[in-house]
N, CA, C and O atoms as a DFTB+ gen file, in Angstrom:
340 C
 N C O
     1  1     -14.026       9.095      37.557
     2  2     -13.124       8.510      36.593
     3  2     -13.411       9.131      35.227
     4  3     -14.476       9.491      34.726
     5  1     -11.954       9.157      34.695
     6  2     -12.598       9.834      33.237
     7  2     -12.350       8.761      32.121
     8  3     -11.703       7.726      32.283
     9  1     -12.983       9.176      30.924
    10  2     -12.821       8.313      30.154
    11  2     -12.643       8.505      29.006
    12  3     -13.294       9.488      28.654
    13  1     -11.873       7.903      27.906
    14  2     -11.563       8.569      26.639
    15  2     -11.484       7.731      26.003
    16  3     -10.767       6.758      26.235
    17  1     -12.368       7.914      24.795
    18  2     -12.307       6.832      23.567
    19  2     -11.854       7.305      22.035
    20  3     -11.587       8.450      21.671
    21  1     -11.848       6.063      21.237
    22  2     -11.726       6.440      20.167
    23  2     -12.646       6.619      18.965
    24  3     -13.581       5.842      18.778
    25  1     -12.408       7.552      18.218
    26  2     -13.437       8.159      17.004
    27  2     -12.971       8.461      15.698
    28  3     -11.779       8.768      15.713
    29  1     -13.361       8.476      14.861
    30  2     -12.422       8.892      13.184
    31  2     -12.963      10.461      13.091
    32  3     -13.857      11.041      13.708
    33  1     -12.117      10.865      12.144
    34  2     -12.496      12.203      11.838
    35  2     -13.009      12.191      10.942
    36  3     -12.310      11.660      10.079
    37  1     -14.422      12.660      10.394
    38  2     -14.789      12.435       9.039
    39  2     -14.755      13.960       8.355
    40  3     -14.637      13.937       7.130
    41  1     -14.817      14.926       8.806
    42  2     -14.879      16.394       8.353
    43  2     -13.881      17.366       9.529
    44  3     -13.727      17.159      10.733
    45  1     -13.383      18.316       8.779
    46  2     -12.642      19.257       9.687
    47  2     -12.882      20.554       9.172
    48  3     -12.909      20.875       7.984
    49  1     -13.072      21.348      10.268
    50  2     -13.899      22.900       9.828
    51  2     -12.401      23.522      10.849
    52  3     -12.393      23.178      12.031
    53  1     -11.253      24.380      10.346
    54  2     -10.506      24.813      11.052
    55  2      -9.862      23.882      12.670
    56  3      -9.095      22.934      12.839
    57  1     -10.622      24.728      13.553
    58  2      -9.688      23.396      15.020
    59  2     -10.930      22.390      15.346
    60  3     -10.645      21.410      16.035
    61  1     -12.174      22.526      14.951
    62  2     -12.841      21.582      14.909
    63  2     -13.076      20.679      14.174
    64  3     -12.945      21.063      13.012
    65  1     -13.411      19.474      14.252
    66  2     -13.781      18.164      14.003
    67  2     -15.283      17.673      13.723
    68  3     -16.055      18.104      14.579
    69  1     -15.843      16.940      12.815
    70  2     -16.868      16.012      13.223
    71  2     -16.290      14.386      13.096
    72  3     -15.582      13.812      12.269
    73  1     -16.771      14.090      13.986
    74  2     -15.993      12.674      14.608
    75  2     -16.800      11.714      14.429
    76  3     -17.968      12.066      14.265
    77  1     -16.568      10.490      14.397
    78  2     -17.562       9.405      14.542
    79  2     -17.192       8.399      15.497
    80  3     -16.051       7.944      15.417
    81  1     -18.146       7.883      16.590
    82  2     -17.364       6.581      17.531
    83  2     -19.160       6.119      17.522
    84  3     -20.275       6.618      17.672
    85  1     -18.599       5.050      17.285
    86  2     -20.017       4.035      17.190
    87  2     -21.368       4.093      16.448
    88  3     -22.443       3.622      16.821
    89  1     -21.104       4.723      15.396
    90  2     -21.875       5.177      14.752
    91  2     -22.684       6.574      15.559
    92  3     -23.906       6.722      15.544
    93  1     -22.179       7.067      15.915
    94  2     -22.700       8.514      16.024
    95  2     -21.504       9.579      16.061
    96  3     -20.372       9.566      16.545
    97  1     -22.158      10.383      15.432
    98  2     -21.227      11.919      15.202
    99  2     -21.400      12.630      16.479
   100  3     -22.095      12.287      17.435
   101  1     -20.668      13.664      16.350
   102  2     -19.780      14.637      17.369
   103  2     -19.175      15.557      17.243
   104  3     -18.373      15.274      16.353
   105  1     -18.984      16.668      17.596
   106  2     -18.278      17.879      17.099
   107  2     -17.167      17.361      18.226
   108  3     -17.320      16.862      19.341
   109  1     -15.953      17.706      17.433
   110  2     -15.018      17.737      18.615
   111  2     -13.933      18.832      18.044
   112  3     -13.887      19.023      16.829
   113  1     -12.933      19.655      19.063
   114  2     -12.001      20.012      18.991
   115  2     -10.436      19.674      18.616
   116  3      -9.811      19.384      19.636
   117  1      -9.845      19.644      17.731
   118  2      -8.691      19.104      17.196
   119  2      -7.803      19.945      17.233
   120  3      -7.148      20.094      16.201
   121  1      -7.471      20.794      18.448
   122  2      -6.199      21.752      18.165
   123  2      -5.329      21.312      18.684
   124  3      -4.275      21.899      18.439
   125  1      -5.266      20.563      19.281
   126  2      -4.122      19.281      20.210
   127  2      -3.451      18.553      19.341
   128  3      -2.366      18.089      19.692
   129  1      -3.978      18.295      17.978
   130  2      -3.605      17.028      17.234
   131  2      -2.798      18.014      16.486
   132  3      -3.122      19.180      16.262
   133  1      -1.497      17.298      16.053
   134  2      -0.746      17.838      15.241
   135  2      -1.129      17.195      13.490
   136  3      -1.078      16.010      13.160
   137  1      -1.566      18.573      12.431
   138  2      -2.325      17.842      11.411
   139  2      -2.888      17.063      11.484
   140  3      -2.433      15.924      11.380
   141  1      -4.400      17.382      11.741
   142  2      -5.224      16.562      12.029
   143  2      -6.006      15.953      10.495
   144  3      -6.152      17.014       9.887
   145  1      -6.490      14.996       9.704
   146  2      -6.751      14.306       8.436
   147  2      -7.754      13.535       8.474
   148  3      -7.934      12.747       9.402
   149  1      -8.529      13.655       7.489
   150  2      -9.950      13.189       7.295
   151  2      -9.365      11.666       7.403
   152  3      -8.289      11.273       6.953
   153  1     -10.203      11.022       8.009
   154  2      -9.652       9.346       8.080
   155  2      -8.754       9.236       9.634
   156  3      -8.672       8.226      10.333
   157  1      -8.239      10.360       9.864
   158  2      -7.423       9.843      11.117
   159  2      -8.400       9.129      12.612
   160  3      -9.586       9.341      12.865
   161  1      -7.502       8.339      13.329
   162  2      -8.076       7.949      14.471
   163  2      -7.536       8.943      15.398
   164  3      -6.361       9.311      15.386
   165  1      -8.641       9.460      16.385
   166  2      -7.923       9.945      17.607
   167  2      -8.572       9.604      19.170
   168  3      -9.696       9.104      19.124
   169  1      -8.138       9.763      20.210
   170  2      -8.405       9.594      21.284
   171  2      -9.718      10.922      21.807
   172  3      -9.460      12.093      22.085
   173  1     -10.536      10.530      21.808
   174  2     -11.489      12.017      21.937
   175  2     -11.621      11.825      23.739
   176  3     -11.603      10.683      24.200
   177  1     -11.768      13.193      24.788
   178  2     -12.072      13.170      25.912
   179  2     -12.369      14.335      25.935
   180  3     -11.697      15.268      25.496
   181  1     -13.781      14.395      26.640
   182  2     -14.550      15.383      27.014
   183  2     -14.735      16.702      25.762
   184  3     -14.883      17.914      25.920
   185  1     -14.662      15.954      24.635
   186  2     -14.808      16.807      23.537
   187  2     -13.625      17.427      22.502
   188  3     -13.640      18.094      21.468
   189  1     -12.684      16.880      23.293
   190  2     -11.014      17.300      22.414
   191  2     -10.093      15.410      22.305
   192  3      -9.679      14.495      23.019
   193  1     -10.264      15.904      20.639
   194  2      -9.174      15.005      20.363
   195  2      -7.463      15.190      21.120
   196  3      -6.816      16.237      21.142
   197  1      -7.104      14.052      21.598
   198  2      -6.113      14.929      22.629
   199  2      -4.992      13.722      22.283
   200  3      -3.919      13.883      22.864
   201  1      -5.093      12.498      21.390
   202  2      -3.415      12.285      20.735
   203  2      -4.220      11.591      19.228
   204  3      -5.449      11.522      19.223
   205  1      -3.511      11.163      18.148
   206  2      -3.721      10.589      17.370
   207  2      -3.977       8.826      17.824
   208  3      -3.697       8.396      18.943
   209  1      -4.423       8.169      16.961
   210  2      -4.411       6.562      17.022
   211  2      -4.311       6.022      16.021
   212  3      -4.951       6.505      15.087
   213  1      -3.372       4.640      15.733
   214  2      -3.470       4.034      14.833
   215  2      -4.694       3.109      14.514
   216  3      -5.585       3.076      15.363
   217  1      -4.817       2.434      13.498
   218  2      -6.139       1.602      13.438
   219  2      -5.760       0.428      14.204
   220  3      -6.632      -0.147      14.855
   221  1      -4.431      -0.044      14.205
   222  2      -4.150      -0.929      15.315
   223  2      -4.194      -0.917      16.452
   224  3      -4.139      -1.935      17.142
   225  1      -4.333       0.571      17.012
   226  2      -4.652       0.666      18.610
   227  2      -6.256       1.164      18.546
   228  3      -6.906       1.441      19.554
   229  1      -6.708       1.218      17.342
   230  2      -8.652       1.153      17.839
   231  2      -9.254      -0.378      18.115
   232  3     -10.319      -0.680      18.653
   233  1      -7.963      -1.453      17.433
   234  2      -8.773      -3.009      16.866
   235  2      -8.228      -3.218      18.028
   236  3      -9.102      -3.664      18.772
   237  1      -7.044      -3.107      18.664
   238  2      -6.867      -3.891      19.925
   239  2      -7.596      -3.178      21.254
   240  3      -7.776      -3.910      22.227
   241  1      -8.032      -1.752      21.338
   242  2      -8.868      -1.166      22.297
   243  2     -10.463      -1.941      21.993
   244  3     -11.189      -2.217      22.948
   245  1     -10.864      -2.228      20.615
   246  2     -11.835      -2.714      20.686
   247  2     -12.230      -4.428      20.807
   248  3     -13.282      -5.053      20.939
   249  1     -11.154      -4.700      20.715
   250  2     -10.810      -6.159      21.361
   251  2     -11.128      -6.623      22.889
   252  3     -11.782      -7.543      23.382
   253  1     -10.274      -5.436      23.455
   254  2     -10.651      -5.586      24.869
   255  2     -11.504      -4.963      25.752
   256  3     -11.459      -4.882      26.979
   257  1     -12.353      -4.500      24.882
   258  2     -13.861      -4.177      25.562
   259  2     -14.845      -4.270      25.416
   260  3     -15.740      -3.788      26.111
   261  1     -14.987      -5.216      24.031
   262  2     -15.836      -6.057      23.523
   263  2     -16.443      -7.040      24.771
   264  3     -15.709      -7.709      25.499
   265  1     -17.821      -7.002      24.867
   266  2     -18.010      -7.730      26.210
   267  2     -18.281      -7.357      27.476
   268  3     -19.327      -7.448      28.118
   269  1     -16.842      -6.771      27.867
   270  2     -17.416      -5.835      29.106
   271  2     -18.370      -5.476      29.737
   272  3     -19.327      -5.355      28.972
   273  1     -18.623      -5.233      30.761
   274  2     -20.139      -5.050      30.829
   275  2     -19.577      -3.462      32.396
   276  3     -19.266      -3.673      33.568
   277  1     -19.640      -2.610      31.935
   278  2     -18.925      -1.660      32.613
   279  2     -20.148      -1.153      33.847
   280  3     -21.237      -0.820      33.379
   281  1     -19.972      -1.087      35.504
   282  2     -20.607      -0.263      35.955
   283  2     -21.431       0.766      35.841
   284  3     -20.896       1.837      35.555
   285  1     -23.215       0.741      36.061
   286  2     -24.256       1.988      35.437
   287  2     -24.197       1.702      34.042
   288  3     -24.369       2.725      33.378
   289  1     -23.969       0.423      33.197
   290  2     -24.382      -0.161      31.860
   291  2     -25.710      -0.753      32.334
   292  3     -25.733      -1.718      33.098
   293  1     -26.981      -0.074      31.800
   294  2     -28.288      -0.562      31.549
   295  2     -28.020      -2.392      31.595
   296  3     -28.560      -3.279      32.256
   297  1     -26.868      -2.403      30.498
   298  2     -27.040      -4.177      30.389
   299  2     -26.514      -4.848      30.929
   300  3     -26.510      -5.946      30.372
   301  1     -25.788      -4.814      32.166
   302  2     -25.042      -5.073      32.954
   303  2     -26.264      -5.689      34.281
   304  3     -25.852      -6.664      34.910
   305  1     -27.208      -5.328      34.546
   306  2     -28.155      -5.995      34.533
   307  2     -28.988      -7.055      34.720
   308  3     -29.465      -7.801      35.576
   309  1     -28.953      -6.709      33.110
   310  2     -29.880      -8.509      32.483
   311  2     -29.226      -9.217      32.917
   312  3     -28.060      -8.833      33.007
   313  1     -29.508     -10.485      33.382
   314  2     -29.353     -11.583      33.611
   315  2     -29.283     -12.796      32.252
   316  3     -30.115     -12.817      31.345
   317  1     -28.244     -13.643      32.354
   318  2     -27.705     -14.328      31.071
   319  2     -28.797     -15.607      31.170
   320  3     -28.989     -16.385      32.104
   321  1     -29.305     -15.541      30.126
   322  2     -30.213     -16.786      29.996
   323  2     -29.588     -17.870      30.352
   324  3     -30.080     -18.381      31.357
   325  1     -28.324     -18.643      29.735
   326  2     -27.448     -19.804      30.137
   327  2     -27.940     -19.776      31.561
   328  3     -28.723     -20.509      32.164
   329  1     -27.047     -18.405      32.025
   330  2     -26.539     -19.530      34.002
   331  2     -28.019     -19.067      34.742
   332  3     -27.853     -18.591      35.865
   333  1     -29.154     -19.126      34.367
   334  2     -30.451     -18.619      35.078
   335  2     -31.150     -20.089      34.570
   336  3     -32.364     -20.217      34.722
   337  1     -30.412     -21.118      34.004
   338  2     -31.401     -22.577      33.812
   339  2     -30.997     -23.323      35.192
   340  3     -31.483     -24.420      35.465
């Protein structure tokens, strides 16, 4: 399965990018994005920004995965103190 998230652009060097998603940087490729802009959101996968995003589709992507606890997550795991009384 692949997977693609979202990141801001904080610097642009020609078709590359340095990106930020979760507090960590990233070089990524931006030749996909049409005018790509310091501040923009984009969809990054496997190292290429590959559409733009609004900040409204990062708050509602991060809405619904807030929580989650995704397959091969270390914390997925732990066991919840509550339902272990």
């Amino acid at each position: 399965m692949c997977l693609a998230v979202p990141a801001k652009i904080i610097a642009i060097n020609g078709e590359e990018a340095v990106v930020e998603l979760g507090g960590l940087r990233r070089t990524a490729v931006v030749s996909f994005i049409k005018d790509p802009q310091i501040g923009d959101y984009v969809l990054l996968h496997a190292g290429f920004a590959i559409r733009k995003w609004s900040e409204e589709d990062v708050r509602e992507y991060n809405e619904i995965v807030q929580g989650v606890n995704l397959p091969g997550d270390p914390l997925s795991a732990v066991p919840d103190n509550e339902s272990s009384s």
